[in-house]
C-alpha positions in Angstrom: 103.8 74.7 103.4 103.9 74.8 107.0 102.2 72.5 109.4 100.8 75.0 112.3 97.8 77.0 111.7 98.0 80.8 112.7 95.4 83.3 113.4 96.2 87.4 114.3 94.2 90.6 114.0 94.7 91.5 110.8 93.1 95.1 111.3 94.3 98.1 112.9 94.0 98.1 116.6 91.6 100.5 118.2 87.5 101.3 117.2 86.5 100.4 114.1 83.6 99.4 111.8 85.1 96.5 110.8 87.6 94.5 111.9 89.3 91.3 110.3 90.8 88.1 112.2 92.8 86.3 109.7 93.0 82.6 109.8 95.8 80.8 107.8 97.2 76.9 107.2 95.7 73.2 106.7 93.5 73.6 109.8 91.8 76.8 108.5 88.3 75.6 107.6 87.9 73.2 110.4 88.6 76.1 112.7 86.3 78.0 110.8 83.6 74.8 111.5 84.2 75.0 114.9 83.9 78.5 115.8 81.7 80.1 113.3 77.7 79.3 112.4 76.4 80.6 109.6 72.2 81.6 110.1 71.5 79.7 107.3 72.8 76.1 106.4 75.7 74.6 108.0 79.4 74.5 106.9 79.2 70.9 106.4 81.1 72.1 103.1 83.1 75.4 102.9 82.9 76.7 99.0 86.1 78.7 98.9 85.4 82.9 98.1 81.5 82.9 98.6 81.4 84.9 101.6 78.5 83.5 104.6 77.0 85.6 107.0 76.3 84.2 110.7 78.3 84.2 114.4 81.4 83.1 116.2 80.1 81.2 119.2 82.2 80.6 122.4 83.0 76.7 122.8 79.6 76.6 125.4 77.5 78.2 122.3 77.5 82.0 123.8 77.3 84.1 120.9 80.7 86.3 120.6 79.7 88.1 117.6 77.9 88.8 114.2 80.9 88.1 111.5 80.9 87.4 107.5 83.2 84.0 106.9 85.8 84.9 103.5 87.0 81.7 103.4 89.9 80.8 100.3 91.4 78.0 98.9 95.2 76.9 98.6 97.3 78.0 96.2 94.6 80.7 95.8 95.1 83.0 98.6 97.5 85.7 99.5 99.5 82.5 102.1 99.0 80.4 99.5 97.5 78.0 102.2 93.6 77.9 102.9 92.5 81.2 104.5 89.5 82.1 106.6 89.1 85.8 107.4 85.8 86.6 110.0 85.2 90.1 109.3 83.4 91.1 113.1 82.8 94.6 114.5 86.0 96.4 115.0 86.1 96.9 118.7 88.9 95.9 120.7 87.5 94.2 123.3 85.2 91.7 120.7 88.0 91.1 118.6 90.0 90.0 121.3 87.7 87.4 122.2 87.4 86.2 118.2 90.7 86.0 118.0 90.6 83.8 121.7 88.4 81.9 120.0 90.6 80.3 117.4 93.4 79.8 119.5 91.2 77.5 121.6 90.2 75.6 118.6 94.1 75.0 117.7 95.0 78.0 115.9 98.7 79.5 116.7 99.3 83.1 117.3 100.8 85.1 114.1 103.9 86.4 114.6 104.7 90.0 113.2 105.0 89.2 109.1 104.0 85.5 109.5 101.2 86.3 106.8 103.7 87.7 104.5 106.4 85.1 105.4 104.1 82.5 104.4 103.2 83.6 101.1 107.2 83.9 100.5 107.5 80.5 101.5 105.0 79.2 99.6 106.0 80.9 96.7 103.5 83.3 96.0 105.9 86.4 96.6 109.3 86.7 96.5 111.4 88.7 98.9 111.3 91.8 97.0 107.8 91.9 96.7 107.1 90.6 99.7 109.1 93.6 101.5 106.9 95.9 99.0 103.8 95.2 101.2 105.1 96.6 104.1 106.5 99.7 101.9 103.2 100.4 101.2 101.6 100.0 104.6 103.9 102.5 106.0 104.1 104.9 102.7 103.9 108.4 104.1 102.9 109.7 100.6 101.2 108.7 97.4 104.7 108.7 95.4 105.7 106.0 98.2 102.5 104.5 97.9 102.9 104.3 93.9 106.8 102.9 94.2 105.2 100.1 96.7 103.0 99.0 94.6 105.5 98.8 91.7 107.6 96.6 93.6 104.8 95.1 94.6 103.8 94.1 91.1 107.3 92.7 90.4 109.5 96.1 88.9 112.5 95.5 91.0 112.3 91.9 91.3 112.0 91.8 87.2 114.8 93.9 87.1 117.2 91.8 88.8 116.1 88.1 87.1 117.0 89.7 83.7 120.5 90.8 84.8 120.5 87.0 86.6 119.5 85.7 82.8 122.2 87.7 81.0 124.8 86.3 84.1 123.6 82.8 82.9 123.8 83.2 79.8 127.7 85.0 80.3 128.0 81.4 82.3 126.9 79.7 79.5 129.0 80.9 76.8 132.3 79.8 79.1 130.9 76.3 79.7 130.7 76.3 75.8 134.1 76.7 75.3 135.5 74.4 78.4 136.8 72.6 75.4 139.3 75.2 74.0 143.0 74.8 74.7 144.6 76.6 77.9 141.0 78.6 78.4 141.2 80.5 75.3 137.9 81.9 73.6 137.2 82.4 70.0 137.8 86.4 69.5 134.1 86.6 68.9 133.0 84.4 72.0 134.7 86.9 74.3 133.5 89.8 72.6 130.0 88.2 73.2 131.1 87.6 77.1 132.6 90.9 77.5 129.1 92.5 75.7 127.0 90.2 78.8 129.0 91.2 81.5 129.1 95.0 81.1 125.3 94.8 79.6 124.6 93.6 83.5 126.9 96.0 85.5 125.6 98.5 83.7 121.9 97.4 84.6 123.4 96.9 88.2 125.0 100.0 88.6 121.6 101.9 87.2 119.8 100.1 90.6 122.3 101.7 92.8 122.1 104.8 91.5 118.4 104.5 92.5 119.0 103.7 95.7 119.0 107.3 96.4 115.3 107.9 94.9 113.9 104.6 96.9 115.3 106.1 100.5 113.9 109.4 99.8 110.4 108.0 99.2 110.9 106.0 101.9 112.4 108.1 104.4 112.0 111.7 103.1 114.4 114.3 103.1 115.8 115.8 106.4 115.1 119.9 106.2 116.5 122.3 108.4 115.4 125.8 109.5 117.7 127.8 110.2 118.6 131.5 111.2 119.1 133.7 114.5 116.5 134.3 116.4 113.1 136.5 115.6 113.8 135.7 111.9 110.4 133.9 111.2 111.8 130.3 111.2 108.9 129.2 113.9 106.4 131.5 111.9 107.7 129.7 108.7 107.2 126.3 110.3 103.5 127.1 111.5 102.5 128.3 107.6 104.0 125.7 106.1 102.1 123.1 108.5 99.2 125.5 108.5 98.9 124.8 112.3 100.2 126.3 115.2 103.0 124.3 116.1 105.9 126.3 117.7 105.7 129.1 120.0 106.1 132.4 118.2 107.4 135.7 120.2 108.8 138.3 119.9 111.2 137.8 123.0 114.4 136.0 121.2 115.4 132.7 122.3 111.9 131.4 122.5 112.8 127.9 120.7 115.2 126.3 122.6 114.8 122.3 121.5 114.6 121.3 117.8 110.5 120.2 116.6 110.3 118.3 114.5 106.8 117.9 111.9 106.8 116.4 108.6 104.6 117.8 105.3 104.6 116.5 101.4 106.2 118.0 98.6 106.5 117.3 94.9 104.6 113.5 96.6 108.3 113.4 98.7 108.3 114.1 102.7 110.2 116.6 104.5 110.8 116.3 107.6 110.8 119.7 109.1 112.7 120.9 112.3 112.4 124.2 113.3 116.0 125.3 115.3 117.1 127.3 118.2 118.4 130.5 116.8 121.9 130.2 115.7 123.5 133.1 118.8 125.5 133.3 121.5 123.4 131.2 124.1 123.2 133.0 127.5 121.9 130.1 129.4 122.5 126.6 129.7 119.1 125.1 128.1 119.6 127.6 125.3 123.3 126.4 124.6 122.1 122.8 124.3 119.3 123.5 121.9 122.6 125.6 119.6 124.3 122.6 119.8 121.3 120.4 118.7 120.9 123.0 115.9 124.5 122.4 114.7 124.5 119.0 114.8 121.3 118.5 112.7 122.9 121.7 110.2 125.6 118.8 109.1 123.8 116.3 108.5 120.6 118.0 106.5 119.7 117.3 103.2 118.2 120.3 102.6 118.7 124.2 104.5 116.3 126.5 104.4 118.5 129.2 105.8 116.3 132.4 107.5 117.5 136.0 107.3 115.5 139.3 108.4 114.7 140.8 104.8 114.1 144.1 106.3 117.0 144.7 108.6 120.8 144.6 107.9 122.9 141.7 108.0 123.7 141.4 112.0 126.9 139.2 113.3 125.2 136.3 113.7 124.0 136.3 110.2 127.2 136.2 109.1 128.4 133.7 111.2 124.5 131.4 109.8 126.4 132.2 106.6 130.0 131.0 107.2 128.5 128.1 108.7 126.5 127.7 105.3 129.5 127.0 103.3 130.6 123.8 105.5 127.1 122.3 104.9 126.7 119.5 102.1 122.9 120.1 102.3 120.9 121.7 99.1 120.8 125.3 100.8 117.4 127.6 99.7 118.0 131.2 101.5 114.6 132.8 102.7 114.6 136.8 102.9 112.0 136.8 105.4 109.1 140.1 106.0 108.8 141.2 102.2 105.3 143.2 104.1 108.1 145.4 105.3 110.7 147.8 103.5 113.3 146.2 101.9 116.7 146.5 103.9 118.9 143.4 103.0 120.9 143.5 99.9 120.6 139.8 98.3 124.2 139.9 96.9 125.7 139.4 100.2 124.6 135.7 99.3 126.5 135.1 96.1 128.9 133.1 97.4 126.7 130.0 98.8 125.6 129.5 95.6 121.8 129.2 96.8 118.4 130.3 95.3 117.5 133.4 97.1 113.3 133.7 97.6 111.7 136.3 99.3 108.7 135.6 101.4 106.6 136.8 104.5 106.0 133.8 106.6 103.6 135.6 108.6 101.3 136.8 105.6 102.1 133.2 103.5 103.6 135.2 100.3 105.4 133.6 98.4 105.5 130.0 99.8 104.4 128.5 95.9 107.3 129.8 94.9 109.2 128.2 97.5 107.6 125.2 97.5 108.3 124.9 93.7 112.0 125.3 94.5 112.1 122.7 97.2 110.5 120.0 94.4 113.3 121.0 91.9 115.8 120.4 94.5 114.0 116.8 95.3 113.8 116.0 91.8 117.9 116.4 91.4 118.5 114.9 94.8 116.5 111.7 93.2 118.0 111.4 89.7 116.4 111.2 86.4 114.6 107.9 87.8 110.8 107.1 88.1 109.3 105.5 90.9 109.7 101.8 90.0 112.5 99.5 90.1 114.4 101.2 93.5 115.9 99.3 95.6 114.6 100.5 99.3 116.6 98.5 101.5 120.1 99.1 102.7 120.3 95.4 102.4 119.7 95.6 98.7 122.0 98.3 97.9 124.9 96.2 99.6 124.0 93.3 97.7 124.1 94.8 94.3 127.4 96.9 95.3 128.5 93.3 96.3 127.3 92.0 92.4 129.0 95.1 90.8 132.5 94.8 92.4 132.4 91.0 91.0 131.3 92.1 87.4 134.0 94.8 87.9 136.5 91.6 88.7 135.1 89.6 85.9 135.6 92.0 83.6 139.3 92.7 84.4 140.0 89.2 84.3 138.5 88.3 81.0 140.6 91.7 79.7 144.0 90.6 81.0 143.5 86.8 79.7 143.3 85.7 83.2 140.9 82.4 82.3 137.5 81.6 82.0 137.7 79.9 85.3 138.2 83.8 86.8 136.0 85.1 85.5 133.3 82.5 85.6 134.1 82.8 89.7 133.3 86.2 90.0 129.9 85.9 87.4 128.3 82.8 89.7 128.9 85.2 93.1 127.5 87.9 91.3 124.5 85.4 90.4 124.0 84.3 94.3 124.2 87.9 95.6 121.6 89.3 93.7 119.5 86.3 94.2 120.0 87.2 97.9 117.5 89.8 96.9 114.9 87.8 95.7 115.3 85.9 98.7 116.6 82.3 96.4 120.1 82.3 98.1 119.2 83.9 101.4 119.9 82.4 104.8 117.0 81.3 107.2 118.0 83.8 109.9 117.9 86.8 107.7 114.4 86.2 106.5 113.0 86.2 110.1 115.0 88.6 111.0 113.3 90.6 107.7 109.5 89.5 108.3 110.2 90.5 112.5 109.8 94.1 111.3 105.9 93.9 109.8 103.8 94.9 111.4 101.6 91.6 113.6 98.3 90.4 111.4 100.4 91.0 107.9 
């Protein structure tokens, strides 16, 4: 454990009902002695999880505030040090002057993820999990949410100690059979070792392949509207928010920056930007906001490409659709104004092949359908995977393409008779790198560099 005692805001800033100062380390219930008084009894003895009701005076007996004490015992707390959490009226102002309070009776300011850091050092998360916690205060939808908690509960971290136990036990059967003349197995002991080491790359390689799945629930998918201008693409963005959020005219031109809004599909979220129209800019602001709508067309995930259902196909429409076939995006092309007679042949989009919908962003028709579409293009983006064991961190996908390359090299050495030495090289980095993960072989500097981005009071 560490020596310091730290107190932080544990709630939301802003006005609130409630909010929390959390108190954490060996000083915890003496703090709580000094600055809280229950209205009936003392606190002569603190019984850990029965929760007292009272106020946290000021160090001349002013009354700060009405507050419930939590206190909790070590190991028995989310630190695993002893806790105190004063639950006081959430205004800023009053918790401010709470949290005052325990610094002046010796508590140290939390640092963003000191909480969280805490209970990794102290054993009562590992890294994996730990990072979960922050997953699922920033999930954006309840699919995130769901894949938090999983990790949170321990399906990536049990995921990676079984390929670590087949990698020991691979170790294990070479130790065995140190004894053997020039480093020569039994044919049945390598079979065995060759069995272990593709039985874990395989398992390794199936957590990279989620990678994918965990950045998409993380991140969402970047979606691009697209068209020339007076298609419905600002129309199409207000219906799908259902809010007015761009400008719709019928003067052409009249988005000239990309805006951006997010909304949930399928539990996944897209992050929406509605483009300049795709023409020949004839001013200078216009020209930049073409430019931005380029640059964001190559780097999508997803297109939904905008053309006028009830007019022919102009110029610029086919240049939207020469540009089309350069993109690496998932393309969904929208035959926009199905109120209106039906002009545009949908053949002339054969070539991209794209699902072609028709719908009338102003009226809403047909927006289940395409909604429908977008969530069978997210669920082939994402792989036949659930939401559990994904690895959400860059820093874990490096780590286990790191492990696999080294299985990869086991495994070629153990085929061309190279030694067990070789190969047992290869399986004990593979061993460390994955335990970077779980945080057992990690350097100091990394983990505060990890537990800087959470957010202060967790």
């Amino acid at each position: 454990m560490t020596d310091d005692t730290i107190s932080q805001i544990a709630t939301p800033h802003g006005t609130g009902g409630i909010g929390i100062i959390r108190v954490s380390g060996a000083d915890a219930f003496r703090i709580a002695r000094e600055v809280f008084r229950p209205v009936y009894g003392d606190l002569a003895e603190i019984v850990p999880y029965r929760a007292r009701y009272g106020h946290v005076h000021a160090a001349d007996g002013t009354v700060i505030d009405e507050a419930i004490l939590l206190p909790m015992r070590a190991p028995h707390s989310y630190t695993g040090e002893d806790v105190v959490e004063l639950q006081c009226h959430g205004g800023t102002v009053v918790l401010r002057e709470v949290l005052l309070r325990t610094w002046e009776a010796g508590a140290h300011p939390a640092e963003p993820g000191a909480f969280t850091k805490r209970a990794f050092l102290n054993g009562r998360l590992d890294l994996a999990r730990a990072e979960g916690v922050m997953e699922l205060i920033a999930a954006k939808s309840t699919r995130a949410a769901h894949a938090a908690r999983e990790r949170m509960a321990g399906a990536l971290s049990t995921e990676i100690a079984a390929i670590r136990m087949q990698l020991l036990g691979a170790i294990a059967r070479i130790e065995a059979g140190i004894d053997f003349p020039e480093d020569d197995l039994p044919e049945l002991q390598s079979t065995a070792l060759t069995e272990d080491i593709r039985a874990a790359a395989a398992a390794t390689q199936r957590l990279i392949a989620g990678a994918n799945a965990g950045r998409i629930l993380r991140e969402g998918i970047k979606t691009v509207i697209v068209g020339r201008p007076n298609v419905g693409k600002s129309s199409l963005l207000n219906t799908l928010l259902g809010m007015e959020r761009a400008i719709v005219t019928d003067v052409p031109g009249t988005t000239r920056d990309v805006i951006e809004e997010e909304i949930i599909v399928a539990g996944i979220p897209l992050r929406l930007l509605d483009t300049a129209g795709l023409r020949a800019a004839e001013d200078a602001v216009e020209q930049i906001g073409v430019a931005r709508t380029e640059e964001h067309l190559m780097d999508a995930e997803l297109v939904l490409a905008v053309f006028d259902g009830a007019a022919p196909l102009t110029q610029e429409d086919r240049d939207l659709i020469e540009r089309l076939h350069r993109v690496t995006a998932d393309i969904i092309i929208l035959c926009n104004k199905e109120d209106r007679t039906a002009v545009l042949d949908a053949s002339v989009f054969d070539g991209l092949n794209a699902p072609v919908l028709t719908i009338s962003a102003a009226r809403g028709t047909g927006l289940d359908a395409l909604r429908e579409t977008i969530a069978a293009c997210i669920a082939a983006m994402e792989g036949d995977l659930g939401d559990g064991a994904l690895p959400n961190k860059e820093r874990e996908t490096e780590a286990l393409r790191r492990a696999a390359d080294h299985l990869a090299e086991a495994e070629k050495a153990l085929a061309a008779d190279m030694g067990t030495d070789f190969v047992s090289i290869d399986l004990r980095a593979a061993y460390e790198i994955l335990g970077e993960i779980l945080g057992e072989t990690v350097d100091t500097d990394l983990i505060d560099r990890i537990f800087s981005e959470f957010c202060i009071g967790k």
